[in-house]
C-alpha positions in Angstrom: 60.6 115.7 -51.0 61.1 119.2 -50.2 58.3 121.4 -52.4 56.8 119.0 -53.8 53.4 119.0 -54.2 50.9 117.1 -51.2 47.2 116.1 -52.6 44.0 115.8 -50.4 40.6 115.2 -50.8 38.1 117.6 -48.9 34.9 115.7 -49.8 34.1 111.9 -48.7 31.2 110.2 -47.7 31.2 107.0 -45.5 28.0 104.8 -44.8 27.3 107.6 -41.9 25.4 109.3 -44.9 22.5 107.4 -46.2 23.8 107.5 -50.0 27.4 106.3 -48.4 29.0 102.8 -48.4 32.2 102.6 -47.5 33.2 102.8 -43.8 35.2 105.4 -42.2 38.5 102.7 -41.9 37.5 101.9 -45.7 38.3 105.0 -46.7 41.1 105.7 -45.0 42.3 102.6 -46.6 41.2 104.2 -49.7 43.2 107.0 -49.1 46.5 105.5 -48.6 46.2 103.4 -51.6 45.7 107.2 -53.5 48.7 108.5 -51.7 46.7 111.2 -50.1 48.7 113.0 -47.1 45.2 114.3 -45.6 41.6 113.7 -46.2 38.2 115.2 -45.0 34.9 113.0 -43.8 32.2 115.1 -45.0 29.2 113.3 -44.2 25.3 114.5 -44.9 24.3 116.0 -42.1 26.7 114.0 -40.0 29.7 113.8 -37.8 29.3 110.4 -36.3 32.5 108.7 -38.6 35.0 111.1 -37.0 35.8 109.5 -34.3 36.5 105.6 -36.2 37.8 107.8 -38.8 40.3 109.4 -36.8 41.9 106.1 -35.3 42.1 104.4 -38.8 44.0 107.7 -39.9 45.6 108.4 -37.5 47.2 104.3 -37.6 47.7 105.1 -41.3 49.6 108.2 -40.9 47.0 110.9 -43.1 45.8 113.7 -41.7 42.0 113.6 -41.0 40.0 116.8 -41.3 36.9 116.8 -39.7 34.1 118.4 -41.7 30.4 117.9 -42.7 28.4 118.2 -45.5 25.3 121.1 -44.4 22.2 121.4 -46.1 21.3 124.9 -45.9 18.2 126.0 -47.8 19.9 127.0 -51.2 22.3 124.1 -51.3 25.4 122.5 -49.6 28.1 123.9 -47.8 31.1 121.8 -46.9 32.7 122.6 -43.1 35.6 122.0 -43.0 37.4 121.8 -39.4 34.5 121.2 -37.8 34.0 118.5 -35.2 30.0 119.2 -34.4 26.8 119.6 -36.4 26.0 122.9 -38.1 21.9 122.9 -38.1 20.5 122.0 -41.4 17.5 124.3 -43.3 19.3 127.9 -42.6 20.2 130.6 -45.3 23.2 130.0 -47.2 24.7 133.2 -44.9 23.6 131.7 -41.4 25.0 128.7 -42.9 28.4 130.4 -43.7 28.0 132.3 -40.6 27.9 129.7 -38.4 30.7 127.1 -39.3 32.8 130.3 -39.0 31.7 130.6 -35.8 32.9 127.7 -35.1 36.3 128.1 -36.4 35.9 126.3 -39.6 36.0 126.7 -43.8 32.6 127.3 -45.5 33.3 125.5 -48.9 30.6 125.8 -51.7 29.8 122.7 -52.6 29.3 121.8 -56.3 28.3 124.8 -57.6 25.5 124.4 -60.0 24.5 121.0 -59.3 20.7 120.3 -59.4 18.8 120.7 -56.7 21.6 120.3 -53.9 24.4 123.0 -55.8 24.3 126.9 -54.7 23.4 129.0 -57.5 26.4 132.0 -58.7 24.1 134.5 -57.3 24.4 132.5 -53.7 28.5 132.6 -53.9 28.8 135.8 -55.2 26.9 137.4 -52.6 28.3 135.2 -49.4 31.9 135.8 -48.5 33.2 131.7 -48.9 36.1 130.2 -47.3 36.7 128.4 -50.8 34.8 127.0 -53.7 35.0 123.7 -54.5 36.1 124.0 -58.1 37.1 120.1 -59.0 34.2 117.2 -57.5 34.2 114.2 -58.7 30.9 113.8 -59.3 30.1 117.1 -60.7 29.8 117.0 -64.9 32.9 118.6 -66.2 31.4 121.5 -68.1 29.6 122.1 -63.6 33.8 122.5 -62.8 34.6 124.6 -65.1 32.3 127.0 -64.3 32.8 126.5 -60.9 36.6 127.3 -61.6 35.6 130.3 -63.5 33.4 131.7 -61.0 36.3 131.3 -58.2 38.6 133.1 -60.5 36.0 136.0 -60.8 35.6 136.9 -57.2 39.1 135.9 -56.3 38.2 133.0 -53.8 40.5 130.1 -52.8 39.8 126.5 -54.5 39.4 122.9 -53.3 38.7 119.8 -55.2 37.2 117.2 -53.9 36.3 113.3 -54.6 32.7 113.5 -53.2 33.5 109.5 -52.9 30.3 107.3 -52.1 32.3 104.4 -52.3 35.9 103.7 -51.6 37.1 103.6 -55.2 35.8 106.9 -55.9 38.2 108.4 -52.9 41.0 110.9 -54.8 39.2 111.1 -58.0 39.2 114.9 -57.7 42.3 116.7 -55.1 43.4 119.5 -53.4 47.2 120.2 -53.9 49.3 121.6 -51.5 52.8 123.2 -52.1 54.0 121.0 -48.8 52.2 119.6 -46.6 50.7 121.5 -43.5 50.9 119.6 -40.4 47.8 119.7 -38.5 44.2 121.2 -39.4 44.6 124.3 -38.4 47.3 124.8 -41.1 45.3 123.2 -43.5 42.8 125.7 -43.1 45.2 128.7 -43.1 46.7 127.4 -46.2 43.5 127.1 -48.0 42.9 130.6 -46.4 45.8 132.1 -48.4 44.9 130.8 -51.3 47.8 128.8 -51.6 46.2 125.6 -52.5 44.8 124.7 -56.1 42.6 121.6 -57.7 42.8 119.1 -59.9 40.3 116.5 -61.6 37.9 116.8 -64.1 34.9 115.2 -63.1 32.0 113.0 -65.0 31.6 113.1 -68.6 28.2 113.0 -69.9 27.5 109.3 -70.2 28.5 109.1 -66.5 26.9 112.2 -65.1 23.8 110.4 -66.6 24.5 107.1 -65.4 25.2 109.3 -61.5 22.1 111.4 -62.0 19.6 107.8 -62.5 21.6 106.6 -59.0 20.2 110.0 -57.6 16.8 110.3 -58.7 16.1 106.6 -57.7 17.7 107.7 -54.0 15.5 110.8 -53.9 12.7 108.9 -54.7 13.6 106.3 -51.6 13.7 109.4 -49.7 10.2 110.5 -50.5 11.4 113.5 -51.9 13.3 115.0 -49.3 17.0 117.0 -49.8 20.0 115.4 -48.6 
C-alpha cells in the first residue's frame, strides 16, 4: 500500500558465525514469517552465508543486504552493502574508513555493550553511516542511550534483531517510509536519514539470562573477542 511503512532487520547471524544457529535459508524463512521486505546477514567476521542467503531470498521475494559484522579494536561495526571481508583488529576509523571504501554503511553496533559495544567517545569522534539505536539483544536502558546519542550528533538510525537463532529474526526493525528497491537505495535511504527504529530490547532478567550464554561462549573461546 502506497506510504506505508516497510520494516527490515540490519543485523542477523546464521551458523556462519560461531555463536549462530540458524542457516542462511532459516532465516530467510524467518524473515518471511516476520513480514520483513529486506534483511541483512551480518555474520562475525564472515561473508560465507551470502551467497545460500541470497537464493533462499531471492526465492522468497525479500531483499538481501549483504553486510558483516567487523571487529575493529574498540568494538563492532556493522557493513552494510558489503559483499567481501573488511580486516578485523583496525581502529574504529580504518574500520569506518574502509567499508566506505568499499561503498558500504558503517553502522555502530550496540553502543555500550560490554566488551564488544563502541564507547560514545568512539561515535562521537568517527563520522558513522548510522547508529544502530534498537538491537535486540542490547538491555533496554543500552537503546536508549544509543537513541539519545544519535539524536545528539544528528546521525541516521537502524534497528536491528542481532538474531542468533531464527526466532529472534525481527525482534528489533528498521522502518522505511516505502520500500527501496535494491541495496543501493537501501543505503541511500538510510543515508538521508529517512529511515527510523523500532524495538526495545532485553529487560533485565533476559539481558542476564543473554549475558551467562555469553560469558560461557567467551570462555569456549579462550578469551578471545568475537
Amino acid at each position: 500500500m502506497e506510504g506505508a511503512p516497510f520494516e527490515a532487520d540490519f543485523h542477523i547471524h546464521t551458523t556462519r558465525s560461531s555463536d549462530g544457529t540458524a542457516s542462511p535459508a532459516e532465516v530467510v524463512d524467518a524473515a518471511a514469517r516476520a513480514g520483513l521486505f529486506a534483511i541483512a546477514i551480518t555474520d562475525h567476521n564472515s561473508v560465507g552465508a551470502h551467497k545460500e542467503a541470497r537464493e533462499a531470498a531471492r526465492a522468497r521475494d525479500i531483499l538481501l543486504v549483504p553486510g558483516v559484522e567487523v571487529s575493529s579494536l574498540e568494538g563492532h561495526v556493522l557493513a552494510l552493502g558489503v559483499e567481501e571481508l573488511v580486516v578485523r583488529g583496525l581502529h574504529v576509523d580504518e574500520t569506518v574508513r574502509r567499508i566506505e571504501d568499499l561503498g558500504g554503511l558503517a553502522v555502530a553496533a550496540h553502543p555500550g555493550r560490554v566488551y564488544t559495544g563502541l564507547h560514545d567517545e568512539d561515535i562521537r569522534s568517527v563520522r558513522f553511516g548510522a547508529v544502530e539505536v534498537a538491537n535486540g539483544h542490547s538491555a533496554v536502558k543500552l537503546n536508549r542511550r544509543a537513541r539519545a546519542l544519535a539524536g545528539d550528533i544528528h546521525v541516521p538510525v537502524t534497528g536491528g534483531s542481532d538474531a542468533h537463532a531464527a526466532r529472534e529474526v525481527g525482534a528489533c526493525r528498521t522502518v522505511f517510509p516505502t520500500a527501496p528497491a535494491n541495496v543501493e537505495g537501501v543505503l541511500e535511504a538510510i543515508r538521508k536519514g529517512e529511515t527510523r527504529a523500532v524495538g526495545e530490547g532485553k529487560t533485565p532478567g533476559d539481558q542476564l539470562r543473554l549475558n551467562a550464554r555469553m560469558a560461557a561462549r567467551w570462555v569456549a573461546r579462550g578469551g578471545r573477542r568475537m
